[in-house]
C-alpha positions in Angstrom: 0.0 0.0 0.0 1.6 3.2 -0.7 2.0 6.1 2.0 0.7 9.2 1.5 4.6 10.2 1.1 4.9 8.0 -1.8 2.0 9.5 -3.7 3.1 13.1 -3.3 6.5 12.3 -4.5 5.1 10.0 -7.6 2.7 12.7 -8.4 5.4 16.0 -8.6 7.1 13.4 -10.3 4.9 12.7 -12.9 4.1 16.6 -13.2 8.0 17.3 -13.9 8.5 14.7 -16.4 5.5 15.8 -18.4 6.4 19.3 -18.4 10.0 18.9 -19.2 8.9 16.9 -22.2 6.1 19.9 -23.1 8.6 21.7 -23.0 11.5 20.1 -24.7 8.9 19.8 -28.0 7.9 23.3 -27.7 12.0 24.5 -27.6 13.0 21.7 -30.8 10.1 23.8 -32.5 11.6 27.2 -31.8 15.1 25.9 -32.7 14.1 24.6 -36.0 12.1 27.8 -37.0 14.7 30.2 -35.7 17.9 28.9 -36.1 19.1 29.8 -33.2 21.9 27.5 -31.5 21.1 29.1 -27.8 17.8 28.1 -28.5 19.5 24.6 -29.9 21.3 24.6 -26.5 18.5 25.2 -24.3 16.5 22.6 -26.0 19.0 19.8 -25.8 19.3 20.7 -22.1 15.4 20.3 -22.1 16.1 16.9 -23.6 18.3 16.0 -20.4 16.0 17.4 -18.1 13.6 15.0 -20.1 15.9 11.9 -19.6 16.5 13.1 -15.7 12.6 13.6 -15.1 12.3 9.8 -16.4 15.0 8.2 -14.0 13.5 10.4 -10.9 9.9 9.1 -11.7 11.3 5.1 -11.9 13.8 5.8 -8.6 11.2 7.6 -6.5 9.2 4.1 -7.2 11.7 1.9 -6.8 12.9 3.7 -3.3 9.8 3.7 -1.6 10.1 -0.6 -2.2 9.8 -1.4 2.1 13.1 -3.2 3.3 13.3 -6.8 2.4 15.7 -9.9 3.6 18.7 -8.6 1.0 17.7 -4.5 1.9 17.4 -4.5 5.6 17.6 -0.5 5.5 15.4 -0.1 2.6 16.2 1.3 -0.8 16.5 4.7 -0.1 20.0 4.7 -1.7 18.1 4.3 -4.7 17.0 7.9 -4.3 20.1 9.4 -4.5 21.8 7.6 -7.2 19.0 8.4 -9.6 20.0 11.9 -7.9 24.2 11.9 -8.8 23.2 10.3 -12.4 21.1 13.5 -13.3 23.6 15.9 -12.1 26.6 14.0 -14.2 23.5 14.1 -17.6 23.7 17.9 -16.6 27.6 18.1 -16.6 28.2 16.2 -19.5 25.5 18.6 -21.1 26.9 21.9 -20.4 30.5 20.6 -21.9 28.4 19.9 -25.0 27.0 23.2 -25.0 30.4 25.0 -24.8 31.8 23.2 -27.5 28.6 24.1 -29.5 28.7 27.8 -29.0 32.4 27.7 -29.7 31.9 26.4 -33.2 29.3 28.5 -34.3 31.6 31.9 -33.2 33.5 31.2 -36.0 30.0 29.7 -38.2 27.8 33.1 -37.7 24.8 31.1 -38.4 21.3 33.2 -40.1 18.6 33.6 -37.3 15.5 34.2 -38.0 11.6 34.3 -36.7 12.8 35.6 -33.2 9.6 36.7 -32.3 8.2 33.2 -32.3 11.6 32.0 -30.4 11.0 35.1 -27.6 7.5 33.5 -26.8 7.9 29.5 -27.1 10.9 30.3 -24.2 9.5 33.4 -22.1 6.2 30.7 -21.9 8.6 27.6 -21.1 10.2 29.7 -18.5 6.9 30.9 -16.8 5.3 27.6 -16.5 8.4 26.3 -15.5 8.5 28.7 -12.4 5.3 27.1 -11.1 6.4 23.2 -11.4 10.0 24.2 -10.0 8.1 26.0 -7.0 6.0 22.7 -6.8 8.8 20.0 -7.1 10.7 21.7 -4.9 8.3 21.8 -1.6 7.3 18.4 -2.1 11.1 17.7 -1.9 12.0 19.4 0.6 9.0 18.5 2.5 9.6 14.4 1.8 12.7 14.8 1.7 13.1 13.2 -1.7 17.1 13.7 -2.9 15.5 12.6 -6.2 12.7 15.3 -6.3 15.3 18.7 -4.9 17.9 17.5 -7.8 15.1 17.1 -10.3 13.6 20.9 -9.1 17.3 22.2 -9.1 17.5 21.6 -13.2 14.2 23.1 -13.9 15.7 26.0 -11.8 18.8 25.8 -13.9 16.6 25.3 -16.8 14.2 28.9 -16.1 17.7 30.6 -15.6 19.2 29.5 -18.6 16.1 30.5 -20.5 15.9 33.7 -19.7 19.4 33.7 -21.2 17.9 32.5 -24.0 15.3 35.0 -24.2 18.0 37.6 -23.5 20.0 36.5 -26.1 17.1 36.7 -28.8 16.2 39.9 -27.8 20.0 41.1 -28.3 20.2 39.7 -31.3 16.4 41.0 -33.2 17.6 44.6 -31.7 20.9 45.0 -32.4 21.3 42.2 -35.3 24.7 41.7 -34.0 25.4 37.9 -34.8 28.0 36.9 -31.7 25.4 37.9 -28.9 23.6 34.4 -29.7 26.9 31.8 -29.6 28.3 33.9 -26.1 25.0 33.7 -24.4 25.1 30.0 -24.9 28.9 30.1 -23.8 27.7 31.5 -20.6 24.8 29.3 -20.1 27.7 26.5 -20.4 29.6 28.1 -17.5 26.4 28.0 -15.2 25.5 24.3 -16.2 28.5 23.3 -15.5 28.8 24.9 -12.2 25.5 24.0 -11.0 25.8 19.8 -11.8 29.5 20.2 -9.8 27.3 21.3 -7.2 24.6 18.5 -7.4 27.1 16.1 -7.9 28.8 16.9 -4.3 25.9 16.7 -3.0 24.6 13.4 -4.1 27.8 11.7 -3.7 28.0 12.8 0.5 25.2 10.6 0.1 26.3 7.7 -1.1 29.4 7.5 1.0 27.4 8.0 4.3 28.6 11.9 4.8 26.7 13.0 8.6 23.4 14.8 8.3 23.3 18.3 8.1 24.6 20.3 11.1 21.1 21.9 12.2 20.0 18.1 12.4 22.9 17.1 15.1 22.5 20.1 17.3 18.9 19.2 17.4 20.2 15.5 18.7 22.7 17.1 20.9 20.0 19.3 22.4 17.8 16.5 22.9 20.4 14.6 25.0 21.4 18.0 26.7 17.9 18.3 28.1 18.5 14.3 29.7 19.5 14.9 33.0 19.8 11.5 34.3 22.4 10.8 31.1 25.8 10.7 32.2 27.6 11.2 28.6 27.0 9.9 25.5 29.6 8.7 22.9 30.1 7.4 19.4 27.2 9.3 17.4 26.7 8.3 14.0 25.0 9.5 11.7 23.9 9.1 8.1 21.4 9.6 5.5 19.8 6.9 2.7 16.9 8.5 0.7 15.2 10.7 2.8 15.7 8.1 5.7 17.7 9.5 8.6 19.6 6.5 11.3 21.3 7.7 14.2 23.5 5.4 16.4 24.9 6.2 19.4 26.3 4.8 22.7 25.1 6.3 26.1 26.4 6.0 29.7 24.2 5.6 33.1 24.6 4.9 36.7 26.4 1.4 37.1 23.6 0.7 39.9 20.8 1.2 37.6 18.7 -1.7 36.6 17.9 -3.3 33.4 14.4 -1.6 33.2 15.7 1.8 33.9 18.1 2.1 31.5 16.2 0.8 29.0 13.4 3.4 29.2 16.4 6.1 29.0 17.5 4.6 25.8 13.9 4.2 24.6 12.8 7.5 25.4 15.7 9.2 23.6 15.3 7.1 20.8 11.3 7.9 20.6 12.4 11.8 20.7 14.7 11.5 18.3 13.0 9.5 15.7 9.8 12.4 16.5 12.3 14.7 15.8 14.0 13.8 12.8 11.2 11.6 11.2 11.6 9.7 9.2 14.1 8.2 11.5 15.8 4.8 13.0 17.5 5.4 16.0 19.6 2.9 17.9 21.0 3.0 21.0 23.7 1.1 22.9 23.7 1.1 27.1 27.1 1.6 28.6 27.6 1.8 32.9 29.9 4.4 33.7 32.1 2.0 35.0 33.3 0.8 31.7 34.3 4.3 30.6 36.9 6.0 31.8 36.7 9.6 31.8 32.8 9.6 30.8 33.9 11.6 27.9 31.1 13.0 25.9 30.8 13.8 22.4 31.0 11.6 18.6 
């Protein structure tokens, strides 16, 4: 049965792949009547965006699958590979488009029918605006790796066509035939910055990188505000999918029983899994005995 989670994510899904592939029709169109190669550019990027909308809708699926006797923590991992992939589409893309606007300095290609180019982009760009605004609180709010890299390229994708509508707007009042060819040179440069970002991202995620900062000092608050905790020691942390686990080893009274040190440990685990939800937290009991020092900290 699938959670109401699943159904928001499936559903922004669904509504970013079918716009990106609106859109990536509507872009080819304008290309082929204007002759433009930002236009070109911006298009083929709408044909990643396409290709990225695709493996976001199949991942999102596939990473809500509950955990299983070979997936004991789920498939959340899932998520953010189908994240890293897209932002590598978007890299190899924007080296594309730099070689492409470097050729056709020296090609000054004809461009024509810029009015039609001007709105088949400023209309891509304004619908876009709404889906990215969509996509990205369903996201955030899920916490969907898959869903916040697939919002970041239409982002990318509204910015780099209002270059495009920049650059026709240039070129049909000045008639000056570089401006096309170095507005697609710098929509390279801001491709290509934005995937490195993505890609650092994603990849913290795959090799098990902590969760964010604000996230800790919300655990380390929680156990701050435990007065019968002695320490606590070797917190981990780590994300898979929008999954959060949390291990860590905490230290009571050596005269405590079985019973009360068990409802320690479960009521910090309860408060942290509230907290952070969705969240697995585990937690080893330690006496104080067994640590010298009763140092406190990761």
């Amino acid at each position: 049965m699938q959670t109401d989670r699943t159904k928001r994510v499936q559903a922004a899904a669904n509504l970013s792949f079918g716009f990106n592939l609106a859109q990536t029709g509507l872009k080819l169109l304008g290309a082929l009547l204007t002759g433009s190669v930002s236009l070109l550019s911006e298009a083929l990027h709408s044909v990643s965006d396409v290709i990225s909308s695709f493996v976001s809708l199949v991942s999102v699926r596939a990473a809500a699958a509950p955990p299983d006797d070979e997936h004991p923590y789920g498939h959340g991992k899932i998520d953010t590979l189908a994240g890293l992939s897209e932002a590598i589409i978007l890299f190899i893309f924007a080296l594309y488009t730099a070689v492409m606007a470097v050729i056709h300095f020296f090609e000054r290609p004809v461009i024509g029918k810029l009015d039609w180019g001007i709105v088949i982009v400023t209309a891509c760009a304004s619908i876009g605006f709404l889906v990215m605004r969509h996509v990205a609180k369903v996201g955030n709010e899920t916490e969907s790796f898959a869903l916040k890299s697939n919002a970041q390229h239409i982002q990318v994708d509204i910015i780099t066509t209002i270059g495009v509508i920049a650059a026709l707007v240039v070129t049909k009042l000045t008639n000056w035939p570089y401006a096309d060819p170095l507005f697609a040179l710098l929509l390279s440069v801001w491709l290509g910055y934005s995937s490195v970002k993505m890609i650092h991202s994603a990849f913290d995620q795959v090799i098990d990188s902590h969760i964010d900062e604000e996230e800790l000092e919300l655990i380390q608050g929680i156990l701050a505000n435990e007065p019968e905790l002695i320490s606590y020691h070797k917190l981990r942390t780590r994300h898979s999918g929008e999954q959060h686990f949390v291990e860590m080893h905490i230290v009571v009274p050596r005269i405590w029983t079985v019973v009360q040190a068990h409802d320690l440990a479960d009521r910090i685990e309860k408060r942290i899994e509230t907290e952070l939800a969705p969240c697995i937290c585990t937690i080893h009991v330690d006496p104080d005995s067994e640590i010298p020092g009763n140092d406190t900290g990761d």
